[in-house]
VOGU-3710 file (C-alpha; in Angstrom, 3 decimals, decimal comma):
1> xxxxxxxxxx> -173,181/-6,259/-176,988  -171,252/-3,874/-179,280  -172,791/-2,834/-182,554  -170,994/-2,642/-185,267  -173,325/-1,076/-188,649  -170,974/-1,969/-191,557  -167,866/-2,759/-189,357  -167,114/0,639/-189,281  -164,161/1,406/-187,866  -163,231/2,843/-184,739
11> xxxxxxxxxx> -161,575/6,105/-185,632  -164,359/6,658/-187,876  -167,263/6,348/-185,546  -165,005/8,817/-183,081  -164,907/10,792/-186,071  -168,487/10,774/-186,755  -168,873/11,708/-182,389  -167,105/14,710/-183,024  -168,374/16,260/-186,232  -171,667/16,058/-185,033
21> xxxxxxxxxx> -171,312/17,174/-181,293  -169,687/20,609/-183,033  -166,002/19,415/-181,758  -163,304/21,080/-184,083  -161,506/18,887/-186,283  -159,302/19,697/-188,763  -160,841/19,569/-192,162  -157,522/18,008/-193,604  -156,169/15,707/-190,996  -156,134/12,172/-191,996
31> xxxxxxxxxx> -157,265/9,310/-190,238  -156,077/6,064/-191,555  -155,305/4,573/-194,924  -158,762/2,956/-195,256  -160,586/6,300/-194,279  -160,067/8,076/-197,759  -161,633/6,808/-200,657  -158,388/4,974/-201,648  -158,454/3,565/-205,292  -161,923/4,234/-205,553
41> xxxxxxxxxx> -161,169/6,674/-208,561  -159,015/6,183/-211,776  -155,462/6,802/-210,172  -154,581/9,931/-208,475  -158,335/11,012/-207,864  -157,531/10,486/-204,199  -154,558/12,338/-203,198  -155,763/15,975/-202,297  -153,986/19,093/-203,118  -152,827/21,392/-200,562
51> xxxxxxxxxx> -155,976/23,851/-199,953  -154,750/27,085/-201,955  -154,747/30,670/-200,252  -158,188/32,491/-201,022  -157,943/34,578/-203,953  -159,495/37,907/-204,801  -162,718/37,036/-206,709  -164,464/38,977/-209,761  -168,045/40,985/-207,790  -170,424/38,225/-205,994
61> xxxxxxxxxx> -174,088/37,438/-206,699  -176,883/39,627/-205,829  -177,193/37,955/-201,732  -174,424/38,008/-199,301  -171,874/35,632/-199,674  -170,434/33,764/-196,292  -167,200/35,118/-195,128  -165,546/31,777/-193,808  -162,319/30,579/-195,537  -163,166/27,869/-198,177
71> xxxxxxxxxx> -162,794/24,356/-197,530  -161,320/22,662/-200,399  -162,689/19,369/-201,736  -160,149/16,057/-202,384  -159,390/17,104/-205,546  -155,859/16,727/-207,506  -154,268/19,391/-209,075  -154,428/18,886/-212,819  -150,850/18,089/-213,634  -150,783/15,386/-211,439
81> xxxxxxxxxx> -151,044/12,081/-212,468  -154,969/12,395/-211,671  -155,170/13,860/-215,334  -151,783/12,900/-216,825  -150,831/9,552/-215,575  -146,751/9,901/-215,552  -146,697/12,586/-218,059  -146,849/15,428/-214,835  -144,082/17,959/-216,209  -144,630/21,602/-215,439
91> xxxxxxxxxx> -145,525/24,071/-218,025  -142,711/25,862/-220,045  -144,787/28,957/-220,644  -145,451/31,497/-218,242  -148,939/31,836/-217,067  -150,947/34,266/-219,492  -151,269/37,623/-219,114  -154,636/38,765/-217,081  -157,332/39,212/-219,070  -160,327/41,946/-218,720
101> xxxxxxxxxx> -163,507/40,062/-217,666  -165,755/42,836/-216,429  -167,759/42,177/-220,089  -168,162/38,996/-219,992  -170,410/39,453/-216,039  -173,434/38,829/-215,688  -176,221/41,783/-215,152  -177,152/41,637/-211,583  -181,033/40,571/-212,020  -179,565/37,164/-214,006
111> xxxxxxxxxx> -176,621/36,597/-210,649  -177,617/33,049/-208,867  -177,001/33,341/-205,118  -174,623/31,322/-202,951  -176,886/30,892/-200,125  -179,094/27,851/-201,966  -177,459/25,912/-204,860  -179,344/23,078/-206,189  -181,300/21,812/-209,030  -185,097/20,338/-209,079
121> xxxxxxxxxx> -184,619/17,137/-211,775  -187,487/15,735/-213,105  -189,087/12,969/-211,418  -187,090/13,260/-208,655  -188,580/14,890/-204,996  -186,632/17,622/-204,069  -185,143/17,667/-200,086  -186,340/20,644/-198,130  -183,804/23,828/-198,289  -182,691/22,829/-194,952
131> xxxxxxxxxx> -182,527/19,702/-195,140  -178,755/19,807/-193,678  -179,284/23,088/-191,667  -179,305/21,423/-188,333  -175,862/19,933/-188,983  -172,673/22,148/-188,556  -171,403/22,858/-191,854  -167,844/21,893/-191,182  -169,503/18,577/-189,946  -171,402/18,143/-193,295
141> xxxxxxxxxx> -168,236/18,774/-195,842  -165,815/16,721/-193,976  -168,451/13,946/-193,785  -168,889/14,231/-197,390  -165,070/14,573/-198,490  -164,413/11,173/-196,381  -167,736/9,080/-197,694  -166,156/5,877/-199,626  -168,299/6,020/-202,596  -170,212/4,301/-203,627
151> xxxxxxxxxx> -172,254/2,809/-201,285  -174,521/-1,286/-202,212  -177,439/0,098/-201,445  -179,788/1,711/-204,488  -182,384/3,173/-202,268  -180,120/5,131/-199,929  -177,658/5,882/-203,046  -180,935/7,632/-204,435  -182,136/9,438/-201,778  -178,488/10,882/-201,115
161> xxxxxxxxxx> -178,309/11,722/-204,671  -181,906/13,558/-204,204  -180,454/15,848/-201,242  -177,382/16,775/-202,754  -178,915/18,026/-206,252  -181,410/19,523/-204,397  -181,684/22,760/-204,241  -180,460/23,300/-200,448  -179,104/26,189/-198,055  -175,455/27,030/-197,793
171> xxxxxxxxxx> -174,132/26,743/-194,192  -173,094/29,723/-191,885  -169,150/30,247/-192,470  -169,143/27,902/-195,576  -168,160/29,293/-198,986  -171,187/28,055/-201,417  -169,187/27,320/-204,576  -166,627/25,085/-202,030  -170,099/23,329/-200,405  -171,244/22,672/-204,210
181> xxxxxxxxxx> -167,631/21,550/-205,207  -168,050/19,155/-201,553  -171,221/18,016/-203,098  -170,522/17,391/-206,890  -167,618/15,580/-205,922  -169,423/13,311/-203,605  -172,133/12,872/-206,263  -168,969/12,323/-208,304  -167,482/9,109/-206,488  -171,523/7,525/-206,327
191> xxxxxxxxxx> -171,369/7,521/-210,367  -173,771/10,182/-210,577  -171,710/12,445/-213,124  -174,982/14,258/-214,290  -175,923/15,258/-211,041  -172,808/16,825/-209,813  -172,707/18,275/-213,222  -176,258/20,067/-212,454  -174,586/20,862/-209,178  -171,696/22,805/-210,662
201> xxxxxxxxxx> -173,537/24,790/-212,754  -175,568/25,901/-210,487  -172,644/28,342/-209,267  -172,021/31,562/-211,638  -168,322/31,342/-213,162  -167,628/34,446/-211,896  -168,181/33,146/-208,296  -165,816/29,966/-208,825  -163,028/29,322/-206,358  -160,113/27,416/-206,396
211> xxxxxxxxxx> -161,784/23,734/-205,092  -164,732/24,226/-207,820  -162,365/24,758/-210,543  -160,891/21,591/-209,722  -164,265/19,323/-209,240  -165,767/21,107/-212,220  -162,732/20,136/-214,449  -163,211/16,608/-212,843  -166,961/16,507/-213,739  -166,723/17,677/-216,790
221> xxxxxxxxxx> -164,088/14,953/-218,116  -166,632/12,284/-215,826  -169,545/13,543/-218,222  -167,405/13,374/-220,754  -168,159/16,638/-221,782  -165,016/18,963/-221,877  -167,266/21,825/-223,314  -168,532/21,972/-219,503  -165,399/24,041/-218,718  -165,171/26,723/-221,368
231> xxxxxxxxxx> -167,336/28,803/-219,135  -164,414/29,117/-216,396  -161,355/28,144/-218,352  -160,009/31,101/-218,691  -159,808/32,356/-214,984  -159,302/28,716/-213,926  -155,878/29,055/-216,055  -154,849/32,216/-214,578  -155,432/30,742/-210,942  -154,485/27,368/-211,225
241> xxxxxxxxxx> -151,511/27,326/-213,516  -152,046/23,472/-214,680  -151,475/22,022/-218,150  -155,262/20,709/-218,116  -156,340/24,185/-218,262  -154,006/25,391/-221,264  -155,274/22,947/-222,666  -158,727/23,382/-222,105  -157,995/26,635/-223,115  -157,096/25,414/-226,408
251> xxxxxxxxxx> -160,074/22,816/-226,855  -162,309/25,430/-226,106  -160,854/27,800/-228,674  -160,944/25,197/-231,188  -164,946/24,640/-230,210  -165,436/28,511/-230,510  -164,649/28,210/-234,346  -160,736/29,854/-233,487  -158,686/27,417/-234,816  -155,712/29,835/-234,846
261> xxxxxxxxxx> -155,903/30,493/-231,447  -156,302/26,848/-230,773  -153,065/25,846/-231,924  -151,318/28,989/-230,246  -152,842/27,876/-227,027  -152,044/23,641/-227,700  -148,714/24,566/-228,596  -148,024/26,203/-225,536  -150,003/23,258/-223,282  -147,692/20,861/-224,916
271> xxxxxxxxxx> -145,250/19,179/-222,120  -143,107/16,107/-222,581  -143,178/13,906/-226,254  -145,851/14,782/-228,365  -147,436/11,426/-229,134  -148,148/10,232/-225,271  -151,794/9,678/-225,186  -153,120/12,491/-222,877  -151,270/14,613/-225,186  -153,052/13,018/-228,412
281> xxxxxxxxxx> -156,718/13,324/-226,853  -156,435/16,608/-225,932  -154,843/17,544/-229,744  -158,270/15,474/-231,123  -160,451/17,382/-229,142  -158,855/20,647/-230,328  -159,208/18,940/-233,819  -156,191/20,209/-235,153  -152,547/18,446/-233,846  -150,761/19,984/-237,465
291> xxxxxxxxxx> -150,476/16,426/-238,828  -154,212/15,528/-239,743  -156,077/12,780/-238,289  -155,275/11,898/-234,574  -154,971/8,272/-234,193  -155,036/6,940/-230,576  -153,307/3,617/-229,665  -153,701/2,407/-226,684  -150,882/-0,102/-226,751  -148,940/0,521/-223,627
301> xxxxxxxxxx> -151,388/2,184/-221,874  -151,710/0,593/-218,363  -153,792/2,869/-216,350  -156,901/4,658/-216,903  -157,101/8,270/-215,558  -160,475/10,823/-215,523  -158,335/12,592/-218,279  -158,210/9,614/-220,715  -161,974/8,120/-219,989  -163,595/11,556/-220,049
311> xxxxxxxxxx> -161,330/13,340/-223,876  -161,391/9,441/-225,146  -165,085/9,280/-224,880  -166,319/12,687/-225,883  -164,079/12,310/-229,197  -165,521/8,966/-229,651  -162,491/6,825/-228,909  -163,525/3,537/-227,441  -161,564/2,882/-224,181  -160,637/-0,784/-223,789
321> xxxxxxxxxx> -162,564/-3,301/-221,664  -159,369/-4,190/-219,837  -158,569/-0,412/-218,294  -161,543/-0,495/-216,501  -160,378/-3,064/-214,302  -157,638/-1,130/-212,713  -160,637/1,850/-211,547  -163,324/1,766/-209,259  -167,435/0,971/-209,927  -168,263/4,139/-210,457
331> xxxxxxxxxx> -166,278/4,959/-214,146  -168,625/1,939/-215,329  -171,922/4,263/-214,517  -169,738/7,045/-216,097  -169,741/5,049/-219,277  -173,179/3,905/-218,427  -174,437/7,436/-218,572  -172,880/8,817/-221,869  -175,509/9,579/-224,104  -172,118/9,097/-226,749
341> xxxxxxxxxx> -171,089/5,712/-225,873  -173,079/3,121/-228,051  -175,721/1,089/-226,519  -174,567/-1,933/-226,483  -171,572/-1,123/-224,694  -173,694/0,717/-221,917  -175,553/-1,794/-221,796  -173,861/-3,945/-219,252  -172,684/-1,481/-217,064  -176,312/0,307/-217,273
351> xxxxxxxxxx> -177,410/-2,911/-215,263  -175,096/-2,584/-212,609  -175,655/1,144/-212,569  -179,620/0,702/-211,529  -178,475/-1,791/-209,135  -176,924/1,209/-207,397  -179,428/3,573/-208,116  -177,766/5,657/-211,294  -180,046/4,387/-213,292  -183,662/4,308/-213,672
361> xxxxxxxxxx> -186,267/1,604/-214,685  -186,972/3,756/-217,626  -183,910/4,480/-218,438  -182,855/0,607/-219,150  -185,816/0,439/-220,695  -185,145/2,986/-223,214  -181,637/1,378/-223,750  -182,892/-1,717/-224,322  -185,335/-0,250/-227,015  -182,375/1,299/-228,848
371> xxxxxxxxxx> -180,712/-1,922/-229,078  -183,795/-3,615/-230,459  -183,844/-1,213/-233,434  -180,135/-1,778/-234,226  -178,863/-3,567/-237,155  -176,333/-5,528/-234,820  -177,463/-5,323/-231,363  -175,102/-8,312/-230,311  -176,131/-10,629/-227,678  -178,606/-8,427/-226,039
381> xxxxxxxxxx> -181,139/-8,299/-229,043  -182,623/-11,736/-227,568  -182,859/-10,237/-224,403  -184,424/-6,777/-225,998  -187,108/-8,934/-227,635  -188,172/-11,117/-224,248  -188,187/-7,507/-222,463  -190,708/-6,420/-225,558  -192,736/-9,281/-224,676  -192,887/-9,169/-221,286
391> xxxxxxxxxx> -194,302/-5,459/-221,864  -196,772/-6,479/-224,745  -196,900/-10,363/-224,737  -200,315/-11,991/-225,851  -200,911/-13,181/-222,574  -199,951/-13,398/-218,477  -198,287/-16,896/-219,281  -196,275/-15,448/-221,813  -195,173/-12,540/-219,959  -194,569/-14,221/-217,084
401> xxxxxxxxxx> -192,601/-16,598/-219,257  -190,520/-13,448/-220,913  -189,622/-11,860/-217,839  -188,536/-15,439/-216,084  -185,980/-15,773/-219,473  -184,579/-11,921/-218,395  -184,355/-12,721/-214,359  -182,785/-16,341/-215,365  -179,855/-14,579/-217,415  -177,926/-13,277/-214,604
411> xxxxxxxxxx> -174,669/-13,982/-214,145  -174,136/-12,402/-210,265  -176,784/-11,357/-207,345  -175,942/-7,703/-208,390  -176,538/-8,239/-212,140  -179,573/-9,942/-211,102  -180,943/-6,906/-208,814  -180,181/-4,910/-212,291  -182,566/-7,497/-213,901  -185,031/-6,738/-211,685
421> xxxxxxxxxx> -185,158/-2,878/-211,646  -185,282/-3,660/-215,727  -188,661/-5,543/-215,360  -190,412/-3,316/-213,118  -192,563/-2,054/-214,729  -193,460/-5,229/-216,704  -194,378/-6,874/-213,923  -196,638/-4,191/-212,442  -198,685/-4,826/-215,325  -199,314/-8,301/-215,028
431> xxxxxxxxxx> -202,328/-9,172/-214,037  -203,163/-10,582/-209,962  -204,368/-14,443/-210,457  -203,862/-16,753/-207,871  -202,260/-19,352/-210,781  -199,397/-17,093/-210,793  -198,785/-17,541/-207,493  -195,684/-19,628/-207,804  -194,026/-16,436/-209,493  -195,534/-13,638/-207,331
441> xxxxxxxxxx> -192,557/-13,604/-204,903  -189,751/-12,192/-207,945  -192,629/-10,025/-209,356  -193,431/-8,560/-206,395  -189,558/-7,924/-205,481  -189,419/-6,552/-209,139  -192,000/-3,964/-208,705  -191,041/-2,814/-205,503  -186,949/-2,431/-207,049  -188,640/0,872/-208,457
451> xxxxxxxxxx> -191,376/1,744/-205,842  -194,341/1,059/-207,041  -196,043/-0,293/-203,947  -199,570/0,370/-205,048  -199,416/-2,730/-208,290  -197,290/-4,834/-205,521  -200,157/-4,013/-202,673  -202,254/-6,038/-204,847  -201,189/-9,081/-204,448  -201,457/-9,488/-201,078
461> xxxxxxxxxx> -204,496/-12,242/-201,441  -201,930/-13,976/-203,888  -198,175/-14,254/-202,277  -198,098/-17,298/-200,535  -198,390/-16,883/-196,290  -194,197/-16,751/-195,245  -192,944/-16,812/-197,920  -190,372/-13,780/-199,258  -192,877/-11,994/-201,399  -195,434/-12,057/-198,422
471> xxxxxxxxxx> -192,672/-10,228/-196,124  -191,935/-7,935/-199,093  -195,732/-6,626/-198,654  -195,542/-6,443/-195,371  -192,703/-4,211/-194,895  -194,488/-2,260/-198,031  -197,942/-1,866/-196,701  -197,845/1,213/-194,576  -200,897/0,767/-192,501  -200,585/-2,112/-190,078
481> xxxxxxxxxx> -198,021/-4,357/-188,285  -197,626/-8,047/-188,141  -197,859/-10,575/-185,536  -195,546/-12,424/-183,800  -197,288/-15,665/-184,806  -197,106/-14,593/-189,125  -193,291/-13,816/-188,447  -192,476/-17,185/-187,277  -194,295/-18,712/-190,572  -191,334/-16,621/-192,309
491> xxxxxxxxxx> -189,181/-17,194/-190,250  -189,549/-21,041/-190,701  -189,099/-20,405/-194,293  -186,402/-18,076/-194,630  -182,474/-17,957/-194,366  -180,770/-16,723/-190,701  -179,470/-13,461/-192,869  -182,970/-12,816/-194,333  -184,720/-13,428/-191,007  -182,302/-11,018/-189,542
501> xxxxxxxxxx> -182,694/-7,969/-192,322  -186,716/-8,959/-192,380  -186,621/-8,017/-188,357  -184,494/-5,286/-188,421  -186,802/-3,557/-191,080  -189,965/-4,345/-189,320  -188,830/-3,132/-186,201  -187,851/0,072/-187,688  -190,879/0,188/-189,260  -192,257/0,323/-185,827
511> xxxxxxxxxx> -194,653/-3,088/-187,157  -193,647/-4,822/-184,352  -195,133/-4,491/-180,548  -192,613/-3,583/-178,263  -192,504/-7,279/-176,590  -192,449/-8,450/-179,963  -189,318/-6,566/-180,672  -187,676/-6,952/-177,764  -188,095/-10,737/-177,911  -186,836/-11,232/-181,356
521> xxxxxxxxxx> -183,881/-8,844/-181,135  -182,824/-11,332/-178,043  -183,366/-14,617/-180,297  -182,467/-13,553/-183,848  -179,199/-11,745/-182,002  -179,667/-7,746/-183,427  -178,536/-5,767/-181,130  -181,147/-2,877/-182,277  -180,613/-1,275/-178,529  -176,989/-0,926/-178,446
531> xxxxxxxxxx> -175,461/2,361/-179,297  -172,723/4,055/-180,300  -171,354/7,716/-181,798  -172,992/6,593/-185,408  -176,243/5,849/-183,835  -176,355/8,316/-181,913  -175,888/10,464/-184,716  -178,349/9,318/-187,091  -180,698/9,396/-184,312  -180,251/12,327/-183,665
541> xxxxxxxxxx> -180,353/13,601/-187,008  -184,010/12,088/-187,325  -185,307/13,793/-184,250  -184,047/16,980/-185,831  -185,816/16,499/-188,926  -182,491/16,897/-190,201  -183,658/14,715/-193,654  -180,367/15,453/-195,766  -178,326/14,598/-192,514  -179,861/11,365/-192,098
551> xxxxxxxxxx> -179,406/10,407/-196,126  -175,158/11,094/-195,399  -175,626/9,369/-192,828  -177,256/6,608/-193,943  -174,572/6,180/-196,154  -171,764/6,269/-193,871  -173,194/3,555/-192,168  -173,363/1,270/-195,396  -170,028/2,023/-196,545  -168,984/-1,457/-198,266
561> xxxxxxxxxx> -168,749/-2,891/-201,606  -171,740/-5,422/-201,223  -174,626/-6,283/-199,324  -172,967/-8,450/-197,148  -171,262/-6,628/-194,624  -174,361/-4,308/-193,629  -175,655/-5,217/-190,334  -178,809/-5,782/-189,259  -178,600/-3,183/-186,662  -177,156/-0,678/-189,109
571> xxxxxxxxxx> -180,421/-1,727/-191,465  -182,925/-0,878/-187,981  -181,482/2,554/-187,466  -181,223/3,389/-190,928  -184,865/2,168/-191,511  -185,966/4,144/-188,167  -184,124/7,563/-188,443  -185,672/7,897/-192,116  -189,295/7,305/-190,645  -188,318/9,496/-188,008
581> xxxxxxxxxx> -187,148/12,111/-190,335  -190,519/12,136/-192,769  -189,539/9,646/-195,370  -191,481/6,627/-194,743  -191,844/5,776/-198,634  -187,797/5,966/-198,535  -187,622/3,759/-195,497  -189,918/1,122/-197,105  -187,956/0,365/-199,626  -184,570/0,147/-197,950
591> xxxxxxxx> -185,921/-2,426/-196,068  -187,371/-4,065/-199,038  -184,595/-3,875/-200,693  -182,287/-5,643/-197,741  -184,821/-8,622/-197,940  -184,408/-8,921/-201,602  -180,682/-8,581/-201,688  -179,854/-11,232/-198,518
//
């Protein structure tokens, strides 16, 4: 029988074949429609530029830099409609006159090599410097550039954000500013505009090329923090002769306390009528515009761009609910993210961003705690106070009782995953009695939403024999297998698509006996055996110890908008090559976390 992880399609599994046997393919060459992230960005983010001819560059770091062309990254050029909606007319103005930045380099002892970019983020494991070294390079960037991001799952979405913030080696005959621009704008299209802004500025300005220009102007306005760019503006301008960079060249004057020079610089960025909106937000950044107050209307306005979220939010302009329909999941964890935005309007999409892994137990948590404090925290006060109770309440009834109010508010299965990542912790401080058993499946599948398998461990003598919280632990407790005869008493219990995700993780668990496996694969219909180029690949990838390989490909293989369409085969090798590859803890809760969300 064929598998099929994800339905993926066929030209992208031959795809997949030749990247990783070391075939050349060019980096640019398109496959179908559906293989590039189409309309998973505000519009334009997914038509690429041409790649531009390398350009002389200002002295490199301290280390060698690699000597291969750059690959450029799908990135827009930014007077495209990526930035400007239909406003794209060229500048009037000729491009400035070169400017002298020998003073402005760095001393050589403070010069960050290309050869490892990454950061180490709190909290967060760091992959192994070569983590991707076993993979060609080529192999790695295309694979990244043609990910459709973002992908249902939280715990793969995490560990892939892990490896590519990490700090990691470049590969031979890649560029390391263009494999940082491949991996910020990656991290990008997952939501996680933090991340890839870490990752940019990682790379010394002075070391930019014409690809990281382009993703850093993107992360910047995804961060909503234009002030990111004034580090590189300048050169960026005289390389890339696009109105976003006058005008960033103008904003950042205005932010340097050089208002004259601002409005020199905005007046010649201007293109088109004055009063169109992308026009307007840039003019309120620069805080000038020669008529006083900028007032933004949004009347008319039928498509929201990276241009308009990112100026709109970091001057405090609230974009309406009704543009974020036209734009894809990830400009919600954008807003979700932005320390600026009030709380209760990240609220909601906060939810739906821990459901993909952008946000943390903690960090809902803390939002929630902000809205408690507020005068008018709107409709999620109530929900604030049952979340203070379930952390504090007098007793295990009336925590229990608290965090059943939170789980019971949901409104769809991924809001309700979001629910549960927000009561983690709660409910790995309630206390193991057996008269909670009735509860102990959703607390268990709570705690386990953030990892802590230790609090859920301990109710094994409590979770009812079958039932979901029961298989939870079992796929959690990493000594031990299960027998064929406990599987059945789940089995009995369970639905046909749990059953199925419950085996698939087991078996790459390795908890089951060989028989065992063999037997069920035959009856519950998962393939596990078959194989094709993805498999192979991720396979592969384990065996290697290739652990940042196996994360990109783990997501390649769960490439869809919901649970739903993930396989149960995909689910076994995913499960297997990330045991295989020295992440058990990671594998764990993927499975988990397929059980939970069937």
């Amino acid at each position: 029988m064929k598998i099929s992880p994800t339905r993926l399609s066929a030209a992208r599994i031959a795809l997949v074949a030749a990247l990783l046997a070391g075939v050349a393919v060019p980096v640019l060459a398109p496959l179908r429609a559906q293989d590039t992230p189409e309309s998973l960005l505000p519009p334009g983010f997914n038509d690429p530029a041409p790649a531009p001819a390398p350009a002389p560059r200002p002295s490199g770091p301290a280390a060698p830099r690699p000597t291969a062309a750059p690959v450029a990254p799908p990135s827009v050029p930014a007077d495209s409609p990526a930035l400007f909606g239909n406003d794209s007319a060229p500048l009037a103005e000729a491009t400035p006159a070169p400017i002298d930045y020998s003073k402005y380099e760095l001393p050589e002892f403070a010069k960050r090599s290309l050869n490892r970019i990454g950061v180490s983020a709190w909290g967060n494991p760091v992959f192994a410097p070569d983590a991707f070294a076993r993979t060609p390079g080529r192999a790695q960037m295309i694979l990244m550039q043609r990910l459709d991001a973002p992908v249902p799952s939280r715990w793969v979405s995490i560990a892939l954000r892990r490896a590519l913030q990490s700090p990691i080696d470049t590969p031979a005959g890649i560029n390391g500013a263009d494999y940082a621009a491949q991996r910020a704008w990656l991290l990008l299209r997952m939501g996680e505009s933090f991340a890839a802004r870490a990752v940019v500025q990682g790379v010394d300005a002075e070391n930019f090329t014409p690809g990281l220009y382009r993703v850093g102007m993107q992360v910047a306005l995804a961060a909503a923090d234009p002030a990111m760019v004034c580090g590189f503006a300048d050169p960026a301008a005289q390389e890339l002769p696009d109105r976003a960079w006058q005008f960033a060249r103008a904003w950042c004057a205005g932010l340097g306390g050089e208002p004259n020079k601002a409005q020199a610089l905005l007046k010649e960025a201007r293109s088109g009528p004055r009063g169109t909106i992308d026009n307007l937000l840039a003019e309120k950044l620069v805080g000038a515009g020669g008529r006083g107050a900028i007032t933004i209307e949004w009347d008319g306005v039928d498509a929201l761009s990276a241009w308009r979220w990112g100026l709109a939010t970091a001057t405090g302009e609230t974009v309406p609910d009704a543009l974020y329909t036209g734009v894809g999941p990830q400009v919600r964890f954008w807003q979700a993210l932005a320390p600026m935005v009030p709380a209760a309007q990240r609220l909601a999409p906060a939810e739906l961003a821990a459901a993909n892994g952008v946000f943390s137990n903690a960090g809902l948590v803390s939002l929630y705690g902000e809205i408690e404090q507020e005068d008018d925290g709107g409709p999620f006060v109530a929900t604030a106070r049952d979340l203070r109770t379930a952390h504090s309440g007098p007793d295990a009834a009336a925590r229990v009782a608290a965090l059943k109010t939170i789980w019971g508010e949901s409104d769809s299965a991924r809001r309700r995953y979001g629910r549960l990542v927000l009561t983690a912790r709660a409910a790995s401080a309630i206390p193991v009695r057996p008269e909670l058993a009735a509860d102990a499946d959703t607390l268990i599948a709570a705690m386990l939403t953030a990892g802590f398998e230790q609090s859920a461990l301990a109710w094994r003598g409590v979770a009812p024999r079958g039932g979901s919280g029961w298989m939870l632990l079992a796929l959690t407790d990493p000594n031990g297998g299960i027998a064929g005869g406990d599987f059945e008493a789940y089995r009995a219990a369970a639905s046909p698509r749990a059953v199925q995700l419950a085996f698939a993780g087991l078996a790459g668990l390795g908890k089951l006996s060989d028989s065992d496996a063999r037997s069920y694969a035959q009856s519950l219909d998962v393939p596990v055996a078959a194989q094709n180029s993805w498999t192979r690949a991720i396979d592969g990838a384990a065996a290697r110890g290739d652990s940042g390989t196996v994360a990109l490909l783990a997501a390649v293989g769960m490439q869809s908008r919901g649970w739903g369409a993930i396989s149960p085969e995909a689910l076994f090798h995913i499960v297997a090559a990330f045991r295989t590859a020295g992440m058990p803890q990671y594998a764990r809760m993927i499975a988990v976390e397929a059980v939970t969300r069937a």
